[in-house]
Each structure stands twice: as C-alpha cells, then as structure tokens.
C-alpha positions as CSV (number, residue, x, y, z in Angstrom):
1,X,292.1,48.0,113.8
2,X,290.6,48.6,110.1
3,X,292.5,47.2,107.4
4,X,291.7,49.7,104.7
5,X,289.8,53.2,104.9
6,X,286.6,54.1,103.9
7,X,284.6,55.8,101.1
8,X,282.4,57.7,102.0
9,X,279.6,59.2,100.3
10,X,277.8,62.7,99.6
11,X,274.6,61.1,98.4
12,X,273.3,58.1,100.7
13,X,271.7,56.7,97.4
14,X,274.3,55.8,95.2
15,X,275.2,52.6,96.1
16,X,271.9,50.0,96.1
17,X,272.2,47.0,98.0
18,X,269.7,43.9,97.5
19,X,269.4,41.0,99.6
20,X,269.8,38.7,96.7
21,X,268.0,35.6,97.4
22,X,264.7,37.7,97.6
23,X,266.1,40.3,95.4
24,X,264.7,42.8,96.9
25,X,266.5,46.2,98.0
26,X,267.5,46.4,101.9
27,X,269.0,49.3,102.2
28,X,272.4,51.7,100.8
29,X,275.6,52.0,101.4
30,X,276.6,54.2,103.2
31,X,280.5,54.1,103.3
32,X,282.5,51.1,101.6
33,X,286.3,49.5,102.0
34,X,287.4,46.3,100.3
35,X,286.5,44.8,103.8
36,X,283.0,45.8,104.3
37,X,280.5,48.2,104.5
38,X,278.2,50.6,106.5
39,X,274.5,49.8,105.3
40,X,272.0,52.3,105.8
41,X,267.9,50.4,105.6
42,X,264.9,50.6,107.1
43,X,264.9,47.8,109.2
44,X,267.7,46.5,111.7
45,X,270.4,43.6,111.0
46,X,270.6,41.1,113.6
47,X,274.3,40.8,114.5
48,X,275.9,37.6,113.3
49,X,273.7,37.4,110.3
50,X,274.8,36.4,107.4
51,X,273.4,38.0,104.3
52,X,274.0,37.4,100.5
53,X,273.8,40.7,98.6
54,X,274.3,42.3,95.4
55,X,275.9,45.8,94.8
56,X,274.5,48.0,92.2
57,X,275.8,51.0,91.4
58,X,275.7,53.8,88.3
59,X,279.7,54.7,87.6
60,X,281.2,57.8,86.5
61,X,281.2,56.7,83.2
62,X,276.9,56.0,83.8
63,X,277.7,52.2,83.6
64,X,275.4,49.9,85.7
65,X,278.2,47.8,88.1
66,X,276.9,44.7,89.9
67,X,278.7,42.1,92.1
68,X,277.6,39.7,94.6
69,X,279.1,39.1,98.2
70,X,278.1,38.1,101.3
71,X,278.7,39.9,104.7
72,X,278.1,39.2,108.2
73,X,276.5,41.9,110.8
74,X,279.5,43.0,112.7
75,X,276.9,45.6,114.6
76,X,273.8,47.9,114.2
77,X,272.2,50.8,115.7
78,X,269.5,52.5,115.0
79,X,270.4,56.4,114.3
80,X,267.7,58.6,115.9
81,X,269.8,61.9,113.8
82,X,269.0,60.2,109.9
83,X,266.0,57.5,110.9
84,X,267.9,54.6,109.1
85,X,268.9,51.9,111.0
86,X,273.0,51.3,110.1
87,X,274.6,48.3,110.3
88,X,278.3,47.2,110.0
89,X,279.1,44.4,107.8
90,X,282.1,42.2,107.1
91,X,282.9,40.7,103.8
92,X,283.1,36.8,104.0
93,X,285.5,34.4,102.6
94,X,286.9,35.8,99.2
95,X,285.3,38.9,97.4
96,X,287.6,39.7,94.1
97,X,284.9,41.5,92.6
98,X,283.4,43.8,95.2
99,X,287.3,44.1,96.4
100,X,287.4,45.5,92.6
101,X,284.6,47.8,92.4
102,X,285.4,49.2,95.7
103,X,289.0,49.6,94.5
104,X,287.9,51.2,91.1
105,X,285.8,53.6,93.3
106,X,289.1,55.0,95.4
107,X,291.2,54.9,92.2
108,X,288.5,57.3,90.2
109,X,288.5,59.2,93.5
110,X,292.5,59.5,93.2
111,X,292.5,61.1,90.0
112,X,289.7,63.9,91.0
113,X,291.8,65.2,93.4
C-alpha cells in the first residue's frame, strides 16, 4: 500500500535526475512522493539497484533546487506507448531534503487550487 500520493507532472522534463557519482543525467521524473519516484530514461534500471542521485529542478519562483538521495529499483518496464524505459524507485534510509522539496512541491500545488 503507498504511503503518500503522487505528483504527477504535465511536462516529463521538469524534474532532472543525475546519477551523481558520474554526474551525468539518467533520465526525469516522472511522478514524485516523499517515498520515491517514477523515473523516466533511456536505458533500463536493473531491479535491486541502488543508485545515488541528485534532483534538479527550476521552482515556481525560477530558483534552481538540488538534493541528493539514493533509491533502490523497486521495478522497470519499458513503455512501448512513450519509448522511455520507467522505473520505480524507493528512497533509502533517511531523505529530509528530497522529503522537503517533494513536500514544498504539493504545498505550492495546494495553494493553486
């Protein structure tokens, strides 16, 4: 059962992720909770990887927001419909900050509507 519900997004590029040991870009998000995320790449996840990533994203406000967390591959699929390959991933240990910025994202969210 999922803890929290997810964000989902309009535009499939807003939310960079980076594979941060390479720093290179992997992929985007493409929905968020404070427990995980749905990536969206070009190449598949092994499930029961582990992978240390950063988050960049533009705000509202046009601010650059960046936090680190890592995530295992809870599943992944490759979706015939978009191309991408998506995969499911699961925060590890303690995450304050992307807890934070995904939190920030549903409370900005709450005052559009």
């Amino acid at each position: 059962m999922r803890q929290s519900s997810r964000i989902t997004f309009r535009s499939t590029f807003r939310i960079k992720i980076s594979d941060r040991e390479r720093d290179t870009l992997i992929g985007y998000a493409g929905d968020v909770s404070e427990c995980g995320m749905k990536l969206l790449g070009d190449s598949l996840v092994e499930p029961g990887s582990e992978l240390k990533l950063c988050v960049r994203m533009r705000d509202r406000d046009g601010e650059m927001r960046q936090v680190e967390v890592d995530m295992i591959c809870q599943w992944a699929q490759e979706n015939s419909r978009t191309g991408f390959f998506e995969a499911g991933l699961a925060v590890v240990g303690e995450a304050p900050a992307y807890v934070r910025l995904v939190e920030g994202m549903r409370n900005k969210r709450k005052e559009q509507v």
